[in-house]
C-alpha positions in Angstrom: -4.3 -28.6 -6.8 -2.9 -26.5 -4.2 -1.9 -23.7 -6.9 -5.8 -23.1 -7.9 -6.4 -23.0 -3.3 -3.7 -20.7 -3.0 -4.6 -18.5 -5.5 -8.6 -18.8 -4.9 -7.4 -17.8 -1.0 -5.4 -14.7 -2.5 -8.7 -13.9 -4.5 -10.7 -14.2 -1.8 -8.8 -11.7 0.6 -8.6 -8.9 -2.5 -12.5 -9.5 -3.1 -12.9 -9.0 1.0 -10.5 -6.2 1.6 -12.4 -4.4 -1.4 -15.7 -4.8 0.2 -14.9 -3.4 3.1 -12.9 -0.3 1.7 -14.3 3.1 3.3 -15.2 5.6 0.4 -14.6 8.6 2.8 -10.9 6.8 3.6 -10.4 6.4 0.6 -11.5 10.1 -0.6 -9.0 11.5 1.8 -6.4 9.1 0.6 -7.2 10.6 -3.0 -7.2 14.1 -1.9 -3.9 14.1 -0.4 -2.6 12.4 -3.0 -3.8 14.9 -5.5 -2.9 18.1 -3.2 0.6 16.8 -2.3 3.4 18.8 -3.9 5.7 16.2 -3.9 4.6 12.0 -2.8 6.7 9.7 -1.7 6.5 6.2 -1.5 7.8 3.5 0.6 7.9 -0.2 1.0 10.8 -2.5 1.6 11.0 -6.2 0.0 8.0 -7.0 -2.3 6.2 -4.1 -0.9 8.7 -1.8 -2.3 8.0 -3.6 -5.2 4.2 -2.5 -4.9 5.3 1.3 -4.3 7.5 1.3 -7.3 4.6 0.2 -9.2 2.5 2.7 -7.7 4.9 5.6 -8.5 5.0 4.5 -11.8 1.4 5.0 -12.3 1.0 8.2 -10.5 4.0 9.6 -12.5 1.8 8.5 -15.4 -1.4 10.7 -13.8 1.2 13.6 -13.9 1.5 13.4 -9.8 4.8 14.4 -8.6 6.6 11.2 -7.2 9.7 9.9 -5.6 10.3 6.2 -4.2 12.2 6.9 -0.7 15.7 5.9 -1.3 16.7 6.8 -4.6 19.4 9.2 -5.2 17.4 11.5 -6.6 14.6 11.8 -3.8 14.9 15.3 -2.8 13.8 16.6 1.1 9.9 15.7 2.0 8.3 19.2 3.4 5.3 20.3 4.9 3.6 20.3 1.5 4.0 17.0 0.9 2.9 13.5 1.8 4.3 10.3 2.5 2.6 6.9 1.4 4.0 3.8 3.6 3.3 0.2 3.1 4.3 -2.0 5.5 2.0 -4.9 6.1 3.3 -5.1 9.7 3.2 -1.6 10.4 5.9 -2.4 12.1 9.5 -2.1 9.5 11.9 0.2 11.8 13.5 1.5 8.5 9.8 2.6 7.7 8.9 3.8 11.0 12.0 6.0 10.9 11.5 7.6 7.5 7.6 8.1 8.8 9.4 9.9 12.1 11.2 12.0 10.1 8.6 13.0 7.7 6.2 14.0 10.8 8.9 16.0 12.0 9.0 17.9 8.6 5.0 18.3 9.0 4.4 15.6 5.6 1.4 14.0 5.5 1.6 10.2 6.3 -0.8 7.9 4.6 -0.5 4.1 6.0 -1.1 0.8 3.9 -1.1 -1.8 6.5 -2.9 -5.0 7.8 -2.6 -3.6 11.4 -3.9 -0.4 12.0 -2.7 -0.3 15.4 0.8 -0.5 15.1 3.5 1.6 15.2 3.6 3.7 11.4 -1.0 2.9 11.5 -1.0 5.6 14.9 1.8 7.5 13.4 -0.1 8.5 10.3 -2.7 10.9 9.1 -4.5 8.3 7.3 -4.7 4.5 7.8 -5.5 2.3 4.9 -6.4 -0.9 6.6 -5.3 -3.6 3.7 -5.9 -7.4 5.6 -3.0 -9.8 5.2 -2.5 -13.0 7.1 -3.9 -13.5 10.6 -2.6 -14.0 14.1 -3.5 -17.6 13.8 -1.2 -18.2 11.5 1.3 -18.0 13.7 -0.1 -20.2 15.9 3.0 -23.2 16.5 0.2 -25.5 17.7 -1.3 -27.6 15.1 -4.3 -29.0 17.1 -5.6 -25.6 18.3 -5.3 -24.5 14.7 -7.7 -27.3 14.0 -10.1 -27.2 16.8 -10.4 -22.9 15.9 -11.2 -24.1 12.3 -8.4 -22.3 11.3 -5.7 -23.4 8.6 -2.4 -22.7 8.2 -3.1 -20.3 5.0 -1.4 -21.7 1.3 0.1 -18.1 0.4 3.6 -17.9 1.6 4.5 -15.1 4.1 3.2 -11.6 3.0 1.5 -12.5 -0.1 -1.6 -11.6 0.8 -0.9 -8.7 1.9 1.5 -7.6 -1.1 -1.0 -9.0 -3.4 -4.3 -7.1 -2.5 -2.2 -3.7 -1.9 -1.1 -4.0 -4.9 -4.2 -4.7 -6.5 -5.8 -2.0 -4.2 -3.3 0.9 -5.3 -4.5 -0.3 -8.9 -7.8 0.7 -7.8 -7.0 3.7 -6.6 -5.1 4.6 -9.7 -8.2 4.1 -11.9 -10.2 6.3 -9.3 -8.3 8.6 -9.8 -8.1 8.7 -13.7 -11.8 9.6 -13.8 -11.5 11.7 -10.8 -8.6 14.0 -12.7 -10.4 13.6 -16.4 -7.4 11.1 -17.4 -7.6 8.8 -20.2 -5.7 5.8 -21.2 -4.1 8.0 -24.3 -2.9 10.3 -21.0 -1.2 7.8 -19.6 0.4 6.8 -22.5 2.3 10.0 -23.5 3.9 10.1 -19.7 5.2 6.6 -20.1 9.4 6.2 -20.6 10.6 6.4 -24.1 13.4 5.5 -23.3 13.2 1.7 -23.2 
């Protein structure tokens, strides 16, 4: 069935973007994270769906968070840092917040499938989180065929959404052991107000 391909494609990217994470990328990542006074997070569409989740767990870690556009996001400063993701690197409400938060002297951690775009050479740190390809937008359907290359079964960014999500998981459980965090920590940040 092409459910079970399109989600063994979306398995396969997460189990090759994890393979080739850096662990000195992502020990910065985890360092600034953890030094930040104040991180904000950022994503439009379903990847500000993935940044909400993230805030939510790094609220839970005791990290204070703020999702960029809420009413309640106060000013990013200099002590602070600012977590994009944009698989494009390319999102012009993105790359403005990320132009505004260099001017402020914020700390700008990229998650992106193209490090050399726009918000991947405007950040401090580049997380390089592959998505779909170039060939995918290839119109014609014979050189598609004669590369090898198949249009892939995952519509639009889900690859990309998918595995960062996924990814910032990851991170999240890194992080518990790196702060001494348990489960039962967790647990007594989460809303009781449900």
């Amino acid at each position: 069935m092409i459910l079970n391909d399109a989600i063994d494609e979306i398995l396969d990217n997460v189990k090759n973007v994890s393979d080739k994470l850096d662990p000195e990328n992502i020990g910065e990542m985890n360092n600034i994270l953890r030094s930040s006074k104040n991180v904000f997070l950022m994503g439009l569409g379903r990847s500000g769906l993935v940044a909400r989740a993230f805030a939510m767990r790094l609220m839970h870690l005791g990290i204070s968070v703020y999702v960029v556009g809420e009413t309640t996001t106060p000013a990013i400063g200099s002590e602070d840092c600012l977590l994009a993701i944009s698989g494009s690197g390319e999102t012009i409400t993105i790359i403005s917040a990320a132009t505004m938060a260099k001017k402020r002297h914020a700390k700008i951690i990229a998650v992106t499938s193209y490090v050399d775009s726009t918000l991947g050479k405007m950040a401090d740190l580049v997380v390089h989180i592959k998505g779909r390809t170039k060939i995918d937008s290839e119109p014609n359907y014979l050189t598609r065929q004669m590369n090898g290359k198949h249009q892939s079964l995952s519509p639009s960014g889900t690859m990309f959404e998918v595995t960062a999500l996924l990814f910032l998981d990851g991170i999240i459980a890194q992080l518990m052991v790196e702060m001494g965090k348990t489960e039962e920590d967790l647990k007594k940040m989460h809303t009781v107000l449900e």
